[in-house]
LOLUMLUM-388357 format. One line per field, with one value per residue (C-alpha): residue in one letter; x, y, z; residue number from 0. Coordinates in steps of 0.1 Angstrom, whole numbers, plus 2048, in hexadecimal, padded with zeros to 3 digits. Example, Ala and Ser with C-alpha at 12.3 -4.5 7.8 and 13.67 -1.06 7.14 Angstrom:
<recs>
type	(A:S)
u	(87B:889)
v	(7D3:7F5)
w	(84E:847)
seq	(0:1)
</recs>
This chain:
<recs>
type	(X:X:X:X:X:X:X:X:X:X:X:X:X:X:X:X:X:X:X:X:X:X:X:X:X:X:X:X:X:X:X:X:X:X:X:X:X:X:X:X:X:X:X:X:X:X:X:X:X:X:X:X:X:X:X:X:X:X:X:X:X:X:X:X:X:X:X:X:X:X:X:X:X:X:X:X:X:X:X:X:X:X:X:X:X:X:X:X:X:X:X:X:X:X:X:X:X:X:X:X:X:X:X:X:X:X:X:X:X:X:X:X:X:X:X:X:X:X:X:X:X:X:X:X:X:X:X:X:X:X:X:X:X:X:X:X:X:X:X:X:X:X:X:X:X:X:X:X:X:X:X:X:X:X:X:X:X:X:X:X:X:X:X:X:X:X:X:X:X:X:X:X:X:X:X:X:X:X:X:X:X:X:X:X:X:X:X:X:X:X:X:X:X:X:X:X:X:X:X:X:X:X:X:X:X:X:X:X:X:X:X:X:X:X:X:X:X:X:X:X:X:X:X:X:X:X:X:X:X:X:X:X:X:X:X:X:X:X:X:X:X:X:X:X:X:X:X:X:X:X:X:X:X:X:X:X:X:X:X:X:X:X:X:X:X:X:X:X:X:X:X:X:X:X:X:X:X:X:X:X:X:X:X:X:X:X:X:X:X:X:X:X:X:X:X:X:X:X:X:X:X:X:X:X:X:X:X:X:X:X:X:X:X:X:X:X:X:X:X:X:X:X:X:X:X:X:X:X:X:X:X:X:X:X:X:X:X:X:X:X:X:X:X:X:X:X:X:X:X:X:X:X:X:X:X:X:X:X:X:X:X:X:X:X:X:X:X:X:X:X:X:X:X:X:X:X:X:X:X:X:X:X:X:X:X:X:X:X:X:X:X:X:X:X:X:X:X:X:X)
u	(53C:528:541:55C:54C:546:56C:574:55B:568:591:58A:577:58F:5AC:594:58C:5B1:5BB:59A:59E:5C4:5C7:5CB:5E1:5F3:5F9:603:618:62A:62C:62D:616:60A:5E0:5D8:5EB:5DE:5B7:5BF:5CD:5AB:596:5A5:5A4:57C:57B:589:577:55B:566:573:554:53E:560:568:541:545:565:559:53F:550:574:55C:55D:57A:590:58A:58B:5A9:5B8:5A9:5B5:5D7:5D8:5C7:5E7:5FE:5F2:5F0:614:61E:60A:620:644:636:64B:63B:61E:61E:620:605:5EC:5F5:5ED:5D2:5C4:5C9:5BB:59F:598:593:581:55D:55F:566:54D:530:544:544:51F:513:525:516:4F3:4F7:4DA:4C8:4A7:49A:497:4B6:4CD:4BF:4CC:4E8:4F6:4EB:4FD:51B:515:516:535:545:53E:54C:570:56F:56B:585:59C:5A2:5B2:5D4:5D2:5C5:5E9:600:5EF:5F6:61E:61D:63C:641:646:629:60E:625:61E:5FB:5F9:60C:5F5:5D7:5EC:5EC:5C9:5C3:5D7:5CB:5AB:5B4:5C0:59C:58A:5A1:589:56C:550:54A:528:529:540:524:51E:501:518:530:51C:501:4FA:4FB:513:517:4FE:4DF:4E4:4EA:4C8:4B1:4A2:490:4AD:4C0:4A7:4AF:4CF:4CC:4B4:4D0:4EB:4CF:4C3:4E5:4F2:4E6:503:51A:508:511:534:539:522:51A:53F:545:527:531:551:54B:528:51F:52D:52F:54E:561:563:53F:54B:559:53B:522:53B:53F:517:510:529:517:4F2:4F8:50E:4EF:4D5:4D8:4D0:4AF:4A3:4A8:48F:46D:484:481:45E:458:443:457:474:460:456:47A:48A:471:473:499:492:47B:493:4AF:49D:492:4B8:4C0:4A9:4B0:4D6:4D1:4BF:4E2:4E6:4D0:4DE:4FC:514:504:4E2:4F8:507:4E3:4D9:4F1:4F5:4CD:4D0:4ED:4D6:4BC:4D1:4DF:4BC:4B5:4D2:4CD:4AA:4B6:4D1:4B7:49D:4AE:4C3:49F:491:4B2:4B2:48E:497:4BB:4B1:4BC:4E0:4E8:4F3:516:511:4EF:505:521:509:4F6:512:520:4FF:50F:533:523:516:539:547:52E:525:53F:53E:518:51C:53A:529:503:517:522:4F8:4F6:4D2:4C3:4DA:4CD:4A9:4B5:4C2:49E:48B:4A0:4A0:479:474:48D:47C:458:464:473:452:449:461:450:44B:461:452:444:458:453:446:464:481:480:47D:49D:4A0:493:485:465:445)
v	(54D:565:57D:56E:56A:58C:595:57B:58D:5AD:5A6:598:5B6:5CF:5BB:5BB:5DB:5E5:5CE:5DB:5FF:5FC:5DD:5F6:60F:5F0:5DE:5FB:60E:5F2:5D8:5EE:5DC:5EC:5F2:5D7:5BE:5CC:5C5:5A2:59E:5AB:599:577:57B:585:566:54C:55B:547:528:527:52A:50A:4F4:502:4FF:4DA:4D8:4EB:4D0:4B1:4BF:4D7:4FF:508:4F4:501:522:51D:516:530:54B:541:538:559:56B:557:564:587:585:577:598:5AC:59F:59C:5B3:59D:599:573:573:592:57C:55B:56A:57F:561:548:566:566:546:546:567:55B:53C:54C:565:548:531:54E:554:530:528:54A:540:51C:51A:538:53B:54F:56E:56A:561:582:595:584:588:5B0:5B3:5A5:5B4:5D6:5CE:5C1:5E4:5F5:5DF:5E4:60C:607:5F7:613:629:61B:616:63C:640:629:63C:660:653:646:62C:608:5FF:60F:5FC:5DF:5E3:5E4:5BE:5B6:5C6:5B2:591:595:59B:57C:568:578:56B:548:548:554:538:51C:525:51F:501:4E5:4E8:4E8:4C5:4AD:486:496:4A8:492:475:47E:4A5:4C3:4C0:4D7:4C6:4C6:4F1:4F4:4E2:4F4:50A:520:526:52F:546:558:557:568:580:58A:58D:5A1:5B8:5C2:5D1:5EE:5ED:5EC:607:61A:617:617:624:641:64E:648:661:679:681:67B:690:6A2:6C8:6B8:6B5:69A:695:68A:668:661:674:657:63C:646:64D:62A:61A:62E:627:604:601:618:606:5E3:5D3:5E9:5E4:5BF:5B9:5A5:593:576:578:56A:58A:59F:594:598:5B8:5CA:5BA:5CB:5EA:5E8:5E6:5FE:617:60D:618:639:63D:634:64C:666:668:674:695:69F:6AC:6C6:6D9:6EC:6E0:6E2:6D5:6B7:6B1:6AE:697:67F:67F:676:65D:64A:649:63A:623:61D:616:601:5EC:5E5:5DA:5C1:5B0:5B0:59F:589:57E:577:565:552:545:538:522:513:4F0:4E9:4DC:4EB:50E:50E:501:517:538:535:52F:54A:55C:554:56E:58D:581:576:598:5AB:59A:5A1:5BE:5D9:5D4:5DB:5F8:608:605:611:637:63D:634:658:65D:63B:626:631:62E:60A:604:611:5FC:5DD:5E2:5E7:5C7:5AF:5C2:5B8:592:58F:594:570:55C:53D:532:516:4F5:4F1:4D7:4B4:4BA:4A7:4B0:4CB:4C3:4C9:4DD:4C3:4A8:499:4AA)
w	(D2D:D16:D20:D10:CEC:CEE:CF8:CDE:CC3:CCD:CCC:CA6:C9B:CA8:C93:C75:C78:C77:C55:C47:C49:C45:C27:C06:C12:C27:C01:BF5:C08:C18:C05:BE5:BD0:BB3:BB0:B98:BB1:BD1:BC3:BB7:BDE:BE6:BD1:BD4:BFC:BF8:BE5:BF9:C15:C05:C05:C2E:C40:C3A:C3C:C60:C64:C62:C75:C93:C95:C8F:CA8:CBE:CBE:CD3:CC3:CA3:CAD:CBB:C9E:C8B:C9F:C9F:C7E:C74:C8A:C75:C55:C63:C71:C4B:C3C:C52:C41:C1E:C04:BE5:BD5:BD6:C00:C00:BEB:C01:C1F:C17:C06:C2D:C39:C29:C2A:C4D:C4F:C4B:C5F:C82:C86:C81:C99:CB6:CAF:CB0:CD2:CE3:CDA:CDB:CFB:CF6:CEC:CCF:CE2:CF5:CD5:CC0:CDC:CE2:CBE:CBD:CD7:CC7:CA5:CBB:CC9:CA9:C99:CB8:CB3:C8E:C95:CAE:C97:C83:C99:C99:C77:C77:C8A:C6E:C54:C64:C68:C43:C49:C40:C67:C71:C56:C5C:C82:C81:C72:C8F:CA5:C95:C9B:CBB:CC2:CAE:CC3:CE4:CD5:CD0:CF5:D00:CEB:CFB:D19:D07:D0C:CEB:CEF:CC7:CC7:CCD:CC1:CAE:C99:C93:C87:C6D:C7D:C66:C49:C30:C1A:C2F:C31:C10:C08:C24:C0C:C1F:C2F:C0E:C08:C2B:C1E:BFD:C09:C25:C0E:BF4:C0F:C22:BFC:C10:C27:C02:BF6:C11:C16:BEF:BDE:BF6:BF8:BD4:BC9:BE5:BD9:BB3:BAC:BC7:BDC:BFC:C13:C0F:C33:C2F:C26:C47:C5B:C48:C53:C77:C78:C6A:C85:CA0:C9A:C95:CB8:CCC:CB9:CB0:CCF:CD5:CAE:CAE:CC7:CBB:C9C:CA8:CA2:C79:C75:C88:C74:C52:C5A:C63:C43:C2A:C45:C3E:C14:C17:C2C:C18:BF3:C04:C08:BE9:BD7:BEC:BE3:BBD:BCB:BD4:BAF:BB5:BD4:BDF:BF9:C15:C08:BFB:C1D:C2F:C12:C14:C3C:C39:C20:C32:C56:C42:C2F:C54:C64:C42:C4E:C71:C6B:C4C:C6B:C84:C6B:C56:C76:C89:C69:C69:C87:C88:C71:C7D:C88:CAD:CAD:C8C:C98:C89:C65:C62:C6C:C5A:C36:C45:C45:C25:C16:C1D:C13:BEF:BF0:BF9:BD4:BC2:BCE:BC6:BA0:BA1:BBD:BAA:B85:B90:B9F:B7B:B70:B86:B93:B7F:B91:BB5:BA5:B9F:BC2:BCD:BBB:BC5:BED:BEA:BD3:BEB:C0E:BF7:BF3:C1B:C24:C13:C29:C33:C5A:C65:C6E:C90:CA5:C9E:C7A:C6C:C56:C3E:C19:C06:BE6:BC8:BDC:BD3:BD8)
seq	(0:1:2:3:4:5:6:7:8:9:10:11:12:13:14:15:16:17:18:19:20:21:22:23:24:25:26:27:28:29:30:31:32:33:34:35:36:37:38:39:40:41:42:43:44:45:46:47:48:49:50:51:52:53:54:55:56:57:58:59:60:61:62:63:64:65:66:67:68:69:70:71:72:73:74:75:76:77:78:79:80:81:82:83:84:85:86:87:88:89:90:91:92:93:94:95:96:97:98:99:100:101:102:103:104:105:106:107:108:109:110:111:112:113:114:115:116:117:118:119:120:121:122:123:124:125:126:127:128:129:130:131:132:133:134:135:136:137:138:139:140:141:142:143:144:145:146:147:148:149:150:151:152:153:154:155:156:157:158:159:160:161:162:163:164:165:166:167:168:169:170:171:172:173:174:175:176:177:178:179:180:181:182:183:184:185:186:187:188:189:190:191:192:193:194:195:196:197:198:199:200:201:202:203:204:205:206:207:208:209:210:211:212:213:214:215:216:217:218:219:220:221:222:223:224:225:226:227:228:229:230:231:232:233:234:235:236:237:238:239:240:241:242:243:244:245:246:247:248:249:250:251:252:253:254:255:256:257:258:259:260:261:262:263:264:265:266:267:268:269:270:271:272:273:274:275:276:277:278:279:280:281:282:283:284:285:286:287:288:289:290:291:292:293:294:295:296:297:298:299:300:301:302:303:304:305:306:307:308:309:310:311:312:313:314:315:316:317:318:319:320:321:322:323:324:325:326:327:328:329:330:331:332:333:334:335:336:337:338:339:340:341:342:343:344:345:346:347:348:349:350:351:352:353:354:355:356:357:358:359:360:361:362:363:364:365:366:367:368:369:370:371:372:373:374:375:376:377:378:379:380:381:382:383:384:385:386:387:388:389:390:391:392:393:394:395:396:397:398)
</recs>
């Protein structure tokens, strides 16, 4: 069975991976949108990815996971197949925004059902393993858009959201064959609602620090680039070599570096590891002012494999932490507000990113002191509560 939530993970990553590397040039070449148009398409489908996941949280658990899926696949094809005849702005935006919608509800759904028995060991594996893969589809993804950008036609961008469809709905077929061990009388009558997440504090606090810690990854693919090709002599080629060196450590390594986070300690110690690793990165960037091309080149490639290292010990650290503290039976709603950390962080995120490069080296000096102060404060995450000791209290109850 675990097999198929991984082809499952896999199949949506690769379509993901081909909208994600493909969506601007997508917007703009074929459905000739003009810039200011294409980022409010953007921004409004980053927004209403917010407000999707803890909706289809609560659905999967009151109509049970594969049915839900189900749907979500399918209708996530639908919206894809609409993207691939839109020539307006209005049927861009209303798909992008259904597809967005949808986009951070899945991914929690798949995870909860593969580690929906497994132990605390078992289920950090289990998810590096499919956080490995889901790199490995999204890498994959961007070949044939590689291929509709190198033809530079209408059809062939056009073709490529067909493409995507059609994994989605190959997807829905392989959830139909899935179990509803998430669809139980529990959930349905007085189980985990959206309200009793939202007021496990120590659990937001997992949250935030999640969505606070992986800025790294943002850094990285914005920042990074952004400074590479704006103040420093490298090649700009370099941009791609720290992308395709990010994808390929976290593939080889995830699974080996998570191991020991579901340990609170364990867990405590990777995330400030990962701040730490992630502010050496960070001040290490700046020092490209000083070289030539070459030295440039060798600074940047060793910032982005510590930023890189930074980020797989944040996942496998926050995600151990994380789970520790998902109450037994409440694996869907938990992820998906888990979740919903790094998708605050990818709004918010870009404005900061994209103004701190113009603050030259005092905006990296910035980004260093942050990572250590948030890797300083994971290291004050509380235990949870041993079993039987009750209900935690929620935020503003009585002492």
């Amino acid at each position: 069975m675990k097999k198929r939530f991984y082809a499952t993970g896999l199949s949506d990553a690769v379509g993901l991976g081909m909208y994600l590397s493909l969506s601007v040039l997508f917007f703009d070449k074929a459905v000739e949108l003009p810039n200011a148009q294409i980022g409010l398409v953007l921004s409004v489908a980053g927004i209403t990815s917010l407000l999707g996941a803890m909706p289809i949280a609560r659905a999967a658990e009151r109509f049970g996971t594969r049915t839900v899926l189900t749907v979500l696949f399918l209708a996530r094809a639908a919206a894809f197949l609409a993207l691939s005849v839109s020539h307006s702005f209005v049927a861009a935006l209303l798909a992008s925004a259904v597809a967005g919608v949808l986009s951070r509800g899945i991914s929690p759904l798949i995870e909860s059902e593969l580690i929906a028995q497994a132990t605390g060991k078992e289920a950090v594996g289990a998810l590096a393993r499919l956080r490995s893969l889901r790199n490995a589809g999204m890498a994959a993804g961007a070949l044939p858009s590689g291929a509709a950008i190198a033809i530079g036609e209408p059809w062939a961008y056009r073709g490529v959201m067909v493409l995507s469809a059609v994994l989605f709905v190959g997807c829905a077929l392989i959830s139909r064959t899935f179990g509803d061990s998430g669809h139980t009388a529990g959930s349905a009558e007085g189980g985990p609602s959206r309200v009793s997440v939202l007021k496990d504090r120590v659990f937001l606090r997992i949250t935030a620090l999640y969505g606070a810690l992986t800025m790294s990854a943002l850094v990285l693919g914005l920042g990074v680039p952004l400074w590479v090709v704006q103040q420093t002599q490298a090649p700009a080629w370099t941009v791609t070599l720290i992308q395709v060196l990010n994808t390929a450590l976290v593939v080889v390594l995830q699974v080996r570096v998570s191991r020991g986070s579901e340990n609170l300690g364990t867990a405590r110690r990777m995330m400030r590891r990962g701040g730490l690793l992630s502010a050496l990165a960070a001040v290490l960037v700046p020092l490209t002012a000083f070289g030539d091309a070459g030295t440039d080149l060798a600074l940047v490639v060793a910032a982005a494999l510590l930023f890189s290292l930074g980020e797989l010990y944040i996942i496998s650290g926050t995600t151990g932490a994380a789970l520790l503290h998902i109450p037994e039976g409440r694996k869907t709603a938990y992820l998906a507000a888990f979740n919903l950390g790094f998708a605050v962080t990818t709004v918010v995120g870009p404005p900061l990113i994209t103004a701190s490069v113009g603050w030259d080296v005092w905006g990296w000096l910035g980004w260093g002191v942050y990572f250590t102060v948030v890797g300083a404060v994971a290291m004050r995450v509380p235990a949870p509560l041993p079993a039987g000791a009750g209900p935690r209290r929620p935020v503003g109850s009585a002492a």
